[in-house]
N, C-alpha and C positions, 0 to 999 in steps of 0.2 A: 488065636488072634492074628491076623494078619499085619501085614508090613504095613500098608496101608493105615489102616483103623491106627494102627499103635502109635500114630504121631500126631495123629488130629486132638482140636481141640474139644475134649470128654465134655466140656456141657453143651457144645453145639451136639454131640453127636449124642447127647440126651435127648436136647428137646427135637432136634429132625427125627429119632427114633420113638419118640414117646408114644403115639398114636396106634405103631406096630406090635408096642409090647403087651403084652398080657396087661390081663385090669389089674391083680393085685405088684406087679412089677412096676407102672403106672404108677402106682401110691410111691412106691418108692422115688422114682424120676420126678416125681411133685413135688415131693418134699426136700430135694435136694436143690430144685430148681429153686426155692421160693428163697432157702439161705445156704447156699453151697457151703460157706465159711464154716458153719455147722458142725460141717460133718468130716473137716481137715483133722478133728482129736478122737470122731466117735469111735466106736469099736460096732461090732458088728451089730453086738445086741442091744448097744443104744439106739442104732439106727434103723433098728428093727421097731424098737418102741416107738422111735420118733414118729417113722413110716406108719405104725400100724399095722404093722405084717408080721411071718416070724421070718425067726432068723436065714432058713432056707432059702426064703424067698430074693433076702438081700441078696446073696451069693450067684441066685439065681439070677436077679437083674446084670448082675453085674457080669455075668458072661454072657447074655442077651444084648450088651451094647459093646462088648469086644475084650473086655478085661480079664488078664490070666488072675482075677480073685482080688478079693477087697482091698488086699495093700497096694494090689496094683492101680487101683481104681483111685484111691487115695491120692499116691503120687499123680498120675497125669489129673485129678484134680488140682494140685497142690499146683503145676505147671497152668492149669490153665489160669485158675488165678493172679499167679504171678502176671501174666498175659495184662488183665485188666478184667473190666467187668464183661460178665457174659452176655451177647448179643438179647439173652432173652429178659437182660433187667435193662435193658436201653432203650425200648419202646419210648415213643413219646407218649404223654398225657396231656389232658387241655392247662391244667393249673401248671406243666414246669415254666420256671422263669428263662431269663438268659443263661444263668449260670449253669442251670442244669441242664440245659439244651445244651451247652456248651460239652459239656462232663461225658454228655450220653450220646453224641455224635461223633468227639472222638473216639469211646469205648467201644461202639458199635464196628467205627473201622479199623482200628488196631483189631479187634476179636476178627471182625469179617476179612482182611487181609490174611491175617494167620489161617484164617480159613482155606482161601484159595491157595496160599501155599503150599500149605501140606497135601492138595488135591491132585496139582499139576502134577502130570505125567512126564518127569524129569526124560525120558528116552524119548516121547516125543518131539520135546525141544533139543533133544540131540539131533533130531531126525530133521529139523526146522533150519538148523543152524547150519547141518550140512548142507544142504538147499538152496541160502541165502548166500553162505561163501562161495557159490560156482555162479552164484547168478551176474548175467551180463548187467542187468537192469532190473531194479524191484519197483512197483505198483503197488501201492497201498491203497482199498477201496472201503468207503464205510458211509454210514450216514448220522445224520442227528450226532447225539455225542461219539457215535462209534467216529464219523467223519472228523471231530477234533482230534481222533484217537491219530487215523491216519493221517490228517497235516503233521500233527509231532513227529508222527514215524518218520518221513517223508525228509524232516531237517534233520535227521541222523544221518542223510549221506555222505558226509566225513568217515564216518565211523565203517557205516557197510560198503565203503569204497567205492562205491559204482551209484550211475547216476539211477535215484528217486523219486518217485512223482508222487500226489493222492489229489486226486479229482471228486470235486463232490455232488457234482453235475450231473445228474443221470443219464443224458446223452453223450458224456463227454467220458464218462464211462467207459460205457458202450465203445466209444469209439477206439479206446485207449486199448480197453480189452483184446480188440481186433485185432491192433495191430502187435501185442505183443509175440513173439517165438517162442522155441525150442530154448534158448538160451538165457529168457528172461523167468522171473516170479512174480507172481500175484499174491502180494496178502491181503485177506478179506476181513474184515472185523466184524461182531457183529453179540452186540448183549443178547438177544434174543435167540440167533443164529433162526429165524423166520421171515427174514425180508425176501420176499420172492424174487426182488430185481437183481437181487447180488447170487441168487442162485445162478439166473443167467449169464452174469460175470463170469461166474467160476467155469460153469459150461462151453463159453467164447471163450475165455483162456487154454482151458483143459486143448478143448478141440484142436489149440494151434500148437498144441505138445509144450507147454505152458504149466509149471509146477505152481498149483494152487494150496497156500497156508491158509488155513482157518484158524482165529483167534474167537473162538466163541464162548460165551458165558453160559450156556445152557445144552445139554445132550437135545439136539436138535438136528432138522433135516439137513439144515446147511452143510453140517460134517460130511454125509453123503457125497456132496459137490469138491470133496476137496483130497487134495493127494495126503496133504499130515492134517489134521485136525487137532491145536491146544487146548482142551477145555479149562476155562479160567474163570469157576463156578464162586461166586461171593455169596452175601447175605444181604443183597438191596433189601430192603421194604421201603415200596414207595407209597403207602395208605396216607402219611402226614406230608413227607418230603420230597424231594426229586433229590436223591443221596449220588455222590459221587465214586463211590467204592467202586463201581463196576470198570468206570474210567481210571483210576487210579492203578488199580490190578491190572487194565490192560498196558498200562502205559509203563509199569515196572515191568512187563514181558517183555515188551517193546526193546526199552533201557535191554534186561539179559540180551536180547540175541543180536541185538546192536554190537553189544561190549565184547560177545563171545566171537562174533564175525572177524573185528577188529582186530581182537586175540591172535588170527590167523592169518593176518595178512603180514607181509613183510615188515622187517626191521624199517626200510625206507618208507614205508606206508604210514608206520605208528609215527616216524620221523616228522612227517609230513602236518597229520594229524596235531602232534604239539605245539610244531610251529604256528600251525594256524590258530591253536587257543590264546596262543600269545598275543601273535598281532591282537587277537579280539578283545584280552585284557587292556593291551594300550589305548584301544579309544575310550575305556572306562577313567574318570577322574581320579584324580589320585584320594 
């Protein structure tokens, strides 16, 4: 079992694994999927019966999705639960009401957050954060919701110290791109990481000796284009909704390497910083 596997959450990585596994291991991931809670007191050979399988097979499945053996399989269920409901009982239906729309939109993102957590590649945000604290000047580029991604970014220049921009313009882009240096960053956003125009960004940046961050939601080309690449993979499904997960996940990234930059600037910097949240509490009414 890997480092990796051994922290995610066991019923996301049932059902993304379900289709890979054997047919009769299959029975088992079905039947687990349909009442998880089931099977937090089974033993092995009730879950065998449950499944419809023997007992080998349980054991079987359960190193087939990363587990050093049933108890252990057990526990990180027992954690995912704790979690909330698994992504894959949060589907919408035509009959839920408000309430249950409510129930299962949150469940979906607390499950899909935890998701992308445990995905990021913690060293490359190391790699991100070193990058950000030398930059003269950071650019933030995106579009559609990636582009709300990067205005947010863009008002954390308190925090990253140095002056921020995000452009949502395509020409204005472009232009911005151009002119940055040697001394400045680019970070590019991008749920899909397949918008062709921001390849070009990253290419016009690169060229001018320009460190390019990728924030992308998907193993995609755009990674290509960039010096660090964060994959910040969620669980959208957009068949009913247009979900916010993917923005949320990028925006707590955001938030880390904002906070971590911060971290490392001087005593008179953070000085600076407090000050000015003050002033900002005073124009709020008492």
């Amino acid at each position: 079992m890997s480092v990796e596997t051994s922290h995610q959450n066991i019923l996301e990585i049932v059902r993304v694994t379900r289709d890979a596994l054997r047919k009769s291991d299959r029975k088992v991931a079905d039947a687990i999927l349909v009442d998880p809670r089931r099977y937090l007191t089974a033993t092995v050979a009730e879950t065998a019966i449950l499944a419809d399988v023997s007992q080998p097979t349980v054991i079987r499945f359960c190193a087939a999705i990363g587990c050093g053996g049933f108890q252990d399989f057990k526990l990180r269920l027992a954690q995912s639960l704790a979690l909330g409901t698994p992504a894959t009982h949060s589907a919408l239906e035509d009959g839920d009401g408000p309430e249950t729309v409510f129930d299962k939109i949150f469940d979906y993102t607390i499950t899909s957050l935890d998701w992308a957590r445990n995905r990021i590649d913690k060293a490359l945000l190391a790699r991100a954060v070193d990058v950000l604290a030398g930059a003269r000047r950071i650019e933030f580029f995106g579009f559609g919701a990636s582009g709300i991604v990067a205005q947010d970014a863009a008002q954390k220049f308190p925090l990253f110290g140095v002056p921020c921009g995000a452009q949502m313009d395509a020409h204005q882009q472009i232009m911005t791109a151009s002119l940055l240096g040697p001394e400045d960053v680019a970070v590019i956003i991008s749920n899909t990481g397949s918008t062709k125009s921001l390849f070009d960004i990253a290419d016009i940046a690169r060229g001018n000796g320009t460190k390019v961050i990728g924030l992308i939601g998907n193993t995609a080309p755009l990674m290509a284009h960039c010096d660090v690449s964060i994959l910040i993979e969620t669980l959208d499904n957009t068949d009913v909704y247009t979900p916010t997960i993917s923005r949320i996940a990028a925006l707590t990234v955001i938030d880390v390497l904002s906070t971590a930059v911060a971290m490392r600037r001087d005593p008179t910097h953070r000085s600076r910083v407090a000050a000015m949240k003050e002033m900002l509490r005073e124009l709020r009414s008492a």
